[in-house]
Each structure stands twice: as structure tokens, then as C-alpha cells.
C-alpha positions in Angstrom: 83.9 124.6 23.0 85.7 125.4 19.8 84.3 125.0 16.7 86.8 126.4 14.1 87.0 123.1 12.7 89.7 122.8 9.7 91.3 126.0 10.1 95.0 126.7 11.5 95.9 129.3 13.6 98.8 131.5 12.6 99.9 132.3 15.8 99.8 128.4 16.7 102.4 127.8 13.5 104.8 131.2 14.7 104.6 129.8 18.5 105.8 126.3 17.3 108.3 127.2 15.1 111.2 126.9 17.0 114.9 125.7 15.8 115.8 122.3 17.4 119.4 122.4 16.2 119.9 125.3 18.3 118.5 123.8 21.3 120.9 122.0 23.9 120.1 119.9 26.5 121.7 120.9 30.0 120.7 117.2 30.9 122.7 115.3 33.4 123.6 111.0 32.3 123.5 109.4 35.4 126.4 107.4 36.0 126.3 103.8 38.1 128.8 105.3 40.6 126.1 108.6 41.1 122.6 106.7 40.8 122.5 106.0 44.4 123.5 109.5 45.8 121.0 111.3 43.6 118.5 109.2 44.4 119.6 109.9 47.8 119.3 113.8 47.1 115.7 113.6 45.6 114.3 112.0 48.5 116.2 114.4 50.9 114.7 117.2 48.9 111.2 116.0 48.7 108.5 118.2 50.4 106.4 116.8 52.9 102.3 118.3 52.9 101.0 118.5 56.4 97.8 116.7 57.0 94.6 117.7 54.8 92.4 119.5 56.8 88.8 120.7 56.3 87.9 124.3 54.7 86.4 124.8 58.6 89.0 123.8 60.3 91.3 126.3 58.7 89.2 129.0 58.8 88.8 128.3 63.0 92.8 128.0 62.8 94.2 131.3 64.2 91.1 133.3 65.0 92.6 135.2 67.2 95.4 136.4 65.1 93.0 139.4 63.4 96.0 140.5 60.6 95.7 136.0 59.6 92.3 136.1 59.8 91.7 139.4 57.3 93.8 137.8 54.9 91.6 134.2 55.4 88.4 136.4 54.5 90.0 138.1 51.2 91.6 134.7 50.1 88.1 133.1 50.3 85.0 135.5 50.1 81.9 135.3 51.8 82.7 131.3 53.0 79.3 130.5 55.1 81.0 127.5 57.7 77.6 126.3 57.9 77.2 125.1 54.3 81.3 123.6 54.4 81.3 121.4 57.3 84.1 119.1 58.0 84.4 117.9 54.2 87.8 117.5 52.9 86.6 117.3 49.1 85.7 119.7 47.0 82.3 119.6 44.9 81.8 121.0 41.8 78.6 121.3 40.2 78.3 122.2 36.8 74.6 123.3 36.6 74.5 124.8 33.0 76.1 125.6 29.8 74.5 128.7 27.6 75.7 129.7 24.0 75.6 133.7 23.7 75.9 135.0 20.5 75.5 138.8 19.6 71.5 139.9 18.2 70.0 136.6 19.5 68.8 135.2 22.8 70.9 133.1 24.9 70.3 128.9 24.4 70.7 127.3 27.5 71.6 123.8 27.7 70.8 122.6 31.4 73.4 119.9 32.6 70.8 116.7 32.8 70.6 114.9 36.3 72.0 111.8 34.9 73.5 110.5 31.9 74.4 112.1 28.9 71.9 114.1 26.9 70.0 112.8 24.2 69.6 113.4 20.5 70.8 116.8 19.1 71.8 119.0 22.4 71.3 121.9 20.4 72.1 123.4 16.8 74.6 126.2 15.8 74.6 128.4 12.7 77.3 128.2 10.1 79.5 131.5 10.0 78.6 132.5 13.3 80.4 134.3 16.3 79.3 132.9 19.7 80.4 132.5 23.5 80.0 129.5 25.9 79.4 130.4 29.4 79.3 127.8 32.4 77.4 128.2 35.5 78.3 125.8 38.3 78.0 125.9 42.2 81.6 125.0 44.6 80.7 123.4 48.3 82.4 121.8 51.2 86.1 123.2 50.0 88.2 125.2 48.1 88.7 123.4 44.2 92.3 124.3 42.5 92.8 124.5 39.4 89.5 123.5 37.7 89.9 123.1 34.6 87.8 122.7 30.9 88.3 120.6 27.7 86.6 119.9 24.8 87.2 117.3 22.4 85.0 117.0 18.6 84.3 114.5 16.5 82.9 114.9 12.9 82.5 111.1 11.2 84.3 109.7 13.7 87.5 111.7 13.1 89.0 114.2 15.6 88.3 118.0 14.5 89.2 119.5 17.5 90.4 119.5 21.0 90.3 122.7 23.3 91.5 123.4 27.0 90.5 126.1 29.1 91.6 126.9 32.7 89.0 128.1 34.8 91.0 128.9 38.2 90.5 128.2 41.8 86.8 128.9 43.6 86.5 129.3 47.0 82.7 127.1 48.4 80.0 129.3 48.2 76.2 129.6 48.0 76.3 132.1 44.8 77.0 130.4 41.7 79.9 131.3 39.4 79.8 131.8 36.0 82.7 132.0 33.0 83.1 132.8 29.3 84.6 131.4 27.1 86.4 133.3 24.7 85.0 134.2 21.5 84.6 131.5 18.3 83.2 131.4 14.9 81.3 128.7 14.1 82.9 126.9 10.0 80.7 127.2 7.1 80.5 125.2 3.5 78.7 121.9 2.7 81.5 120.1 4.4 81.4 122.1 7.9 77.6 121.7 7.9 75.9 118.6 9.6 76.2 116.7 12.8 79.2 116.9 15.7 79.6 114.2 18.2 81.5 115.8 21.2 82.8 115.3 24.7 83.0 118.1 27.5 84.9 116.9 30.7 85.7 119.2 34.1 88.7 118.0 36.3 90.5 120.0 38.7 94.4 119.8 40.1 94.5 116.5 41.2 92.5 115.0 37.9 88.6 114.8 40.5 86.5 114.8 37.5 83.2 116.9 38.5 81.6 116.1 34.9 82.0 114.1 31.2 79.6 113.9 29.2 78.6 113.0 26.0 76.7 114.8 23.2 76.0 115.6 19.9 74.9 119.3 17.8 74.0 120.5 14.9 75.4 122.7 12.7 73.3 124.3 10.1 72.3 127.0 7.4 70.1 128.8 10.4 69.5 128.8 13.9 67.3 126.4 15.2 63.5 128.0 15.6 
């Protein structure tokens, strides 16, 4: 979650800034006489996935071929077959968020059963540095490309959108956990007062695993 609301990156201004007169496009105009034959060429050069198998069935793929099955045990971890079973999906389960910010304990926001949380979730101070860290739980296969975003509101108008990529997770019974990097909460009588926000988890092929709604604080103090 970013909450640097109203302030501009530097960096964001240098890595935009970039000449579009020099910039040519290497662009090819299809023609009527060459429509057909590219068309052609695309579908000749498509790539055709095999079937989707379960996490189980790959790992039993090859047993005997020790060098193969080394390499299946470093790609995936300690992978218990019992617990994947013959599921083709993969389920993410985001258990927790926590807020950690240096000379303070933790506040840990459990993920509710169902529904979106309600009143204030929790309540940040103004001026101050803070990490989120998730905690969530992969079973039946391996998840690509999970990924985190963000979006704030502040009476009713967008103050900020963030995206984080998480990575790939192989199932497992351990939980994972990852932090975010670090943020400064805004100060001043217009920063202060109360966000509406939306935190959504989607992997690869857009499976969302969790959205939900809520709304925090931010204030003078931390919340007691």
C-alpha cells in the first residue's frame, strides 16, 4: 500500500521523459496483397501448450531419471504430494496483512472470512515510515506471477495506485510472507482524515485470489 499521497517522484518524471520526435517506428503497413500471407505466418508461428497437467502428475513424470528429478525438487521445495492432489488450479490464500513500522509493535489486520471489513480497518500516523507485509498459504499447484495492487481513494478522488510483483510459489504447508518496500505516510490538515481503498491479488492469467474493500485512518497519533 502506498500512501505518499500528493507527492511526485523524481525518478518517475527523469524515467518518463523521453523525446518522441526522436522515436521511429519500425512498424510494418499491411498491404491488401500481404494481409492474407501474414496472417498465414502468425498462425504458422503460434506455439501450441501441451495439455495442463496436475502439480502430481509432473512431479511422478520421469522418476526415474534422478539428474530431472533433482532439478524438480530445487524448482519446487519441500512439495508434500499428499496436500496437492490431482488439482490443476492454484489456491492462494491471503491470511493476513501487518503494518511494521520501526519503535512500535506490529498491527495485524487478519484477512476476514467473508466480505469486506468493516468501519475503519485500522489507523496510520501522519509523517510516518512503515512496511506492509502479507502472509498467505499456496495449495494444489504452482501460482505464476502473483501479483499486488493497490488503489486509494480520498473524497472520492484517486490519490494513488500501486503494483507490486510478488513472484511465483511453489504449494506448500508453510506460509509465505513478503514486504513491501518502505513508505512514509503524508502529513498536513489536508493528508489527515479518512482513505477508502481497494487491495486486489491476481496471478498470470488474471485468477483473482482476493479484492477487498476498506477504509483507514490517518491521524495526528497512532491509534491506542
Amino acid at each position: 500500500m502506498s500512501l505518499a499521497v500528493g507527492v511526485v517522484s523524481n525518478s518517475k518524471i527523469m524515467g518518463e521523459n523521453t523525446d518522441v520526435s526522436e522515436t521511429k517506428s519500425t512498424a510494418k503497413t499491411p498491404t491488401d496483397d500481404g494481409t492474407e500471407d501474414e496472417a498465414e505466418e502468425y498462425e504458422d508461428g503460434k506455439i501450441e501448450l501441451g495439455p495442463q497437467c496436475s502439480l502430481k502428475e509432473q512431479l511422478e513424470k520421469d522418476k526415474d531419471d534422478e539428474s530431472l528429478r533433482r532439478w524438480k525438487e530445487q524448482l519446487l521445495g519441500s512439495v508434500d504430494l499428499n496436500s496437492v492432489g490431482e488439482t490443476l488450479e492454484p489456491d492462494v490464500k491471503i491470511l493476513e496483512f501487518a503494518i511494521k513500522s520501526s519503535g512500535r509493535p506490529d498491527i495485524v489486520v487478519p484477512i476476514p472470512e467473508s466480505g469486506n471489513p468493516k468501519g475503519t480497518w485500522f489507523t496510520l500516523k501522519e509523517a510516518s515510515r512503515y512496511r506492509m507485509k502479507f502472509t498467505f498459504q499456496v495449495s494444489n499447484n504452482i501460482v505464476s506471477g502473483l501479483q499486488y495492487s493497490n488503489t486509494v481513494w480520498k473524497t472520492g478522488l484517486k490519490v494513488d495506485n500501486t503494483k507490486e510483483m510478488l513472484g511465483t510459489f511453489s504449494p506448500q504447508l508453510e506460509t509465505y510472507t513478503h514486504e513491501m518496500p518502505e513508505e512514509t505516510t503524508p502529513s498536513g490538515i489536508f493528508a489527515r482524515g479518512s482513505y477508502s481503498a481497494k487491495t486486489k491479488f491476481v496471478d498470470d492469467d488474471n485468477k483473482c485470489y482476493l479484492e477487498i474493500y476498506y477504509s483507514f485512518d490517518i491521524k495526528k497519533e497512532w491509534q491506542s
